[in-house]
N, C-alpha and C positions, 0 to 999 in steps of 0.2 A: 762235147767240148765247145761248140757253135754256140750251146744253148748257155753255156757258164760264160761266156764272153758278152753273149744278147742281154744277161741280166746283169753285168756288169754296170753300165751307164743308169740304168732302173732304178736299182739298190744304192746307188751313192744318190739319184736326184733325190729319192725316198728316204735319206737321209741327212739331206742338209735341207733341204725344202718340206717334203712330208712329214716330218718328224716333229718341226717349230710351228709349221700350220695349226696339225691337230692339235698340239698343244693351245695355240691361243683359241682351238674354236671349242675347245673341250671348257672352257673359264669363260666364253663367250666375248671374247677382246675382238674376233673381227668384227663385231657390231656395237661396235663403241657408243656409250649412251652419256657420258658426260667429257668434259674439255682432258680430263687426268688420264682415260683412258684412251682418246684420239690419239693425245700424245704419245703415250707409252706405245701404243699400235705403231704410230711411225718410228719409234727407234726400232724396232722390233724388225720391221716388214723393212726399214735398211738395211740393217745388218746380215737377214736372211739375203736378199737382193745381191749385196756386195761377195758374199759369200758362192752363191749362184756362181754370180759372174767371173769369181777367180779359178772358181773349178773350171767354167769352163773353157779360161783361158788355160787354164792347165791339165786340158783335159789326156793329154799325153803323155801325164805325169801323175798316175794315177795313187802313186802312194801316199800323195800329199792332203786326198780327198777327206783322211779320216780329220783332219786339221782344220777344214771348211766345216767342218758335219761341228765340231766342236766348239767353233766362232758361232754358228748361230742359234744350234741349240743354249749356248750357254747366257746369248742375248736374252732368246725367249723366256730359258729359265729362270734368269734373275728377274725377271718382271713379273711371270708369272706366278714366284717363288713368296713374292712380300706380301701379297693379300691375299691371295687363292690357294692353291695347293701347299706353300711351305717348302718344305728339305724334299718329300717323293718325287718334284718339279727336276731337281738335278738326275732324274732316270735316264729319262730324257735326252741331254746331249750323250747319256754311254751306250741309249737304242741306236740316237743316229749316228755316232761314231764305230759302233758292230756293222752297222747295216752298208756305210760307205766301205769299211776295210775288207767283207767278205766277199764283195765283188771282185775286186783285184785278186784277192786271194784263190777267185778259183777258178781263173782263167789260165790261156796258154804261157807257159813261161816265158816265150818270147816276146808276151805282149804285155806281162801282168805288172811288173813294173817301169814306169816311164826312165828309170836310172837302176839297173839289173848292178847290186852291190856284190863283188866278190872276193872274197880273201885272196891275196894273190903273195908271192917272194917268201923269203926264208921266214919261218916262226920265230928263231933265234936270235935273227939279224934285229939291229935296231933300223926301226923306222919301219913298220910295218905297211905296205903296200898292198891298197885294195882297188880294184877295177871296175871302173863304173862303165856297162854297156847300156847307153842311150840310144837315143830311135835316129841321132843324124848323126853321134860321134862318141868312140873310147875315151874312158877317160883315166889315166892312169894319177891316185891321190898315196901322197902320202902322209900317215897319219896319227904318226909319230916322231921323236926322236929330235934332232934340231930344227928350229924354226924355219921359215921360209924358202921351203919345199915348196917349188912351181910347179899342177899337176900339170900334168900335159895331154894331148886329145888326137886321136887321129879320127880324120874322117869318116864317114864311110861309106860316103861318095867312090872315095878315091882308092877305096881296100884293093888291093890284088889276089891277096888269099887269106885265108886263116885256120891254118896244119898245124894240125897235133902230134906231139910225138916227144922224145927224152933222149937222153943223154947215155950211151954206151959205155961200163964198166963203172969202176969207184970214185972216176976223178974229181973234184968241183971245177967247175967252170964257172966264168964270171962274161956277162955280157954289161955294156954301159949302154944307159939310156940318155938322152938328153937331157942337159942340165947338172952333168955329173956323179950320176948315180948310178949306181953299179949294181946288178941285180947276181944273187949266188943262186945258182942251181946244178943240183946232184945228181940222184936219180931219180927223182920226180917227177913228175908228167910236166910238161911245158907248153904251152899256149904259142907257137911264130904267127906274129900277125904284121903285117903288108900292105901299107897305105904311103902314095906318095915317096915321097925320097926317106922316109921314117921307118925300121924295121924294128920290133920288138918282142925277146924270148920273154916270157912269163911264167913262173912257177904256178900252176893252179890245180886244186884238186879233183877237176872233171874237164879238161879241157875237151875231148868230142863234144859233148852236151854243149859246151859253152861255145865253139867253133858253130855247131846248128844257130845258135841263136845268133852269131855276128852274121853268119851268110843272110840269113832271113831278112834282119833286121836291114843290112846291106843293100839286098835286093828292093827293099821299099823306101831307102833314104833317097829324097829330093835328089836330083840330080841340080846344078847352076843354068841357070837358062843361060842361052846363046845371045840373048838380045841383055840380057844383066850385065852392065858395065864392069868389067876385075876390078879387085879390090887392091889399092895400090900399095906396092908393095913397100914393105918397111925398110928404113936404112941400115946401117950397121949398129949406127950412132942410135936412130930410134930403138930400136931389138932391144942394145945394153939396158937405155934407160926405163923399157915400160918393163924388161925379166924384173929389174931393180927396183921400180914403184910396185909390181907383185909380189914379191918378195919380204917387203917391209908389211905390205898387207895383210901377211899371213904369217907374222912375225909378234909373239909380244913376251913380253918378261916372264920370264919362272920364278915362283918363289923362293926364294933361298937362293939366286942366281941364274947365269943360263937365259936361253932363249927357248921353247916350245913354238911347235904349230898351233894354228887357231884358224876358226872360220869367217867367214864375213858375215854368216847369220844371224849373229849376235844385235844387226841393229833391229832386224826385225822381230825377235822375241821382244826387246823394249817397247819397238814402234806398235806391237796389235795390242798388249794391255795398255797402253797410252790412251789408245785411240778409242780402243771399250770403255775404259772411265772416263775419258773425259766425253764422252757421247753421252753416253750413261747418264753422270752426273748432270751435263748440262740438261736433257730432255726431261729429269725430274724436276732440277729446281723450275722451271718455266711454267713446266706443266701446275706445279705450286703453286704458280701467281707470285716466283721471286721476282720478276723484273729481271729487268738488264744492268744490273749493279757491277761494283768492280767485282764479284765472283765470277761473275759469266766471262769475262777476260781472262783468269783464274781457268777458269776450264777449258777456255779455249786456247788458252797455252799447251794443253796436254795433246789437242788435234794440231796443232802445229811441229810442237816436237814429232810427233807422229808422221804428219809431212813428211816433214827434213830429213828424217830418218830412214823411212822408206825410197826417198828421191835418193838417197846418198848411197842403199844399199843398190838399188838400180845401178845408178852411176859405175861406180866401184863395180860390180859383179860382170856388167856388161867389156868393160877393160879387161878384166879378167881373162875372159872367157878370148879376149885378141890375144892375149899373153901364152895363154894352154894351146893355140891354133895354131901359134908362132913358136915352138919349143924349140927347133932349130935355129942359127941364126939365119941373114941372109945368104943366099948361093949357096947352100951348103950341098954338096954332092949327097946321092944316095945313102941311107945308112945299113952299109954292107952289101953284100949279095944276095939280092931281091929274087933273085932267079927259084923256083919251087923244087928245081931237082938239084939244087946245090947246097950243100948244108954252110949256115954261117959261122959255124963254128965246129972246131974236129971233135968228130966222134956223134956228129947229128941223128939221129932214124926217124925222120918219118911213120907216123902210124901208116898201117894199111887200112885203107877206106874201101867200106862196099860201094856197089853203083850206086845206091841213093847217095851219099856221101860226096861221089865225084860229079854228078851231074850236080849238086848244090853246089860242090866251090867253083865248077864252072861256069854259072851262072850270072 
């Protein structure tokens, strides 16, 4: 397992970087002999560059790696593609995009993805709810049904415990979560998790498995440094209005009527093929000997919208992300009986856990 982890990092660099390498040294482009091909080297050896560097700003997010592995091989391959090898050049970014995904793929489950996705709430129900376990915080989406659904996040800093266990005899019970959503669960395995004044039942279909990975993950989330100033806290008046700018965020028309959920990622699919063409184009025509005519403004419009786009998904995402930390309002008392030997709701059981089990959630 040590050693499926160790080639993790290997196999994604050997995929966004070793992959677009050999390729230009395979056509001989890193020894560039005339002004067409210098050029095309430096779009090339940017693209790889940029790519590098986001992985490994996101290196704790490892699912996103196959996406880096794909930016640059697909740089390489389109240059390498028009005068050398042709169509067999597009291999290329699907070795580097295998070679980035198998590494995550076969590592430990608590570490393999940087946002661990899990179906969670009623099948039935509208508005299907799935649970994202990240490396500092829960994240409860949902991802369905009407629009402007706030997820919400609990820390996991602040966890107290995470007990598995169901619900006794045929009843349905209903727990609410913040925000007004009401979760139905039967006899199905339940997920209680305990962070802060925030308590939440989850319907899930492995919840021990998935309790190991919240302790773990728990156990190595940042704690706030004592010398970090608190982050000051929100008003009433603030709460109402940033749920209500998240909310419109993740809000947009249905066809035929109605309102649906939507993501914010939307700017960034626009903003990366923007900014590949318009790089793209502009590093060929120069390389050409176009000059700086009104085209090159033309193309430099496409790295601009590209800009704007990415700065706005920033913007926006970072807001967000205050919105999903703050799901409660201000002051709000505990959400129920936090206490581990007290059920929040009638008819609770607790699984029973072996010692490894109990020394994790004490932990």
């Amino acid at each position: 397992m040590a050693l499926r982890r160790g080639l993790a990092i290997p196999l994604a660099l050997l995929g966004i970087v070793g992959v677009p390498v050999a390729l230009l040294l395979s056509v001989g482009l890193l020894q560039p002999e005339t002004g067409l091909e210098r050029h095309r080297l430096v779009f090339c050896a940017g693209w790889i560059a940029l790519s590098a560097a986001v992985w490994l700003r996101t290196l704790r997010r490892p699912r996103y790696g196959p996406v880096w592995a794909l930016m640059s091989g697909l740089a390489t391959a389109s240059v390498v593609g028009v005068d050398a090898l042709g169509l067999p050049a597009l291999l290329a970014p699907l070795v580097g995009v295998l070679l980035t995904w198998a590494g995550p793929a076969g590592a430990h489950p608590a570490n393999r993805d940087g946002s661990r996705r899990v179906q969670a709430g009623d099948p039935a129900a509208l508005g299907q709810l799935h649970l994202l376990v990240q490396h500092e915080r829960i994240v409860l989406k949902q991802s369905a049904g009407a629009g402007g659904a706030v997820p919400q996040a609990l820390p996991l800093a602040e966890l107290a415990f995470a007990q598995p266990g169901q619900f006794a005899g045929n009843q349905v019970h209903w727990w609410p979560l913040p925000g007004s959503l009401w979760t139905r669960m039967g006899t199905r395995p339940v997920l209680r998790l305990v962070a802060g004044p925030q308590q939440w039942l989850v319907p899930v279909p492995a919840p021990r498995e998935l309790a190991a990975i919240i302790r773990e993950r728990a156990a190595a989330a940042p704690r706030p440094e004592a010398s970090a100033p608190a982050p000051v806290p929100l008003t009433l008046t603030q709460w109402y209005d940033l749920q209500a700018w998240a909310a419109r965020q993740l809000t947009t028309s249905r066809r035929g009527g109605g309102l649906k959920q939507r993501t914010v990622g939307f700017r960034l699919v626009v903003a990366l093929p923007a900014a590949f063409l318009g790089t793209g184009l502009l590093t060929e025509w120069i390389a050409r000997g176009g000059g700086w005519g009104s085209i090159v403004v033309m193309f430099g419009a496409y790295l601009a919208v590209s800009a704007a786009l990415v700065t706005d998904w920033a913007r926006v995402r970072g807001r967000l992300r205050v919105a999903e930390n703050n799901a409660l309002p201000p002051g709000s008392p505990d959400w129920g009986d936090v206490r581990p030997d007290h059920a929040p709701l009638a008819g609770w059981q607790p699984w029973w856990e072996g010692p490894e089990q109990a020394r994790a959630r004490t932990r």
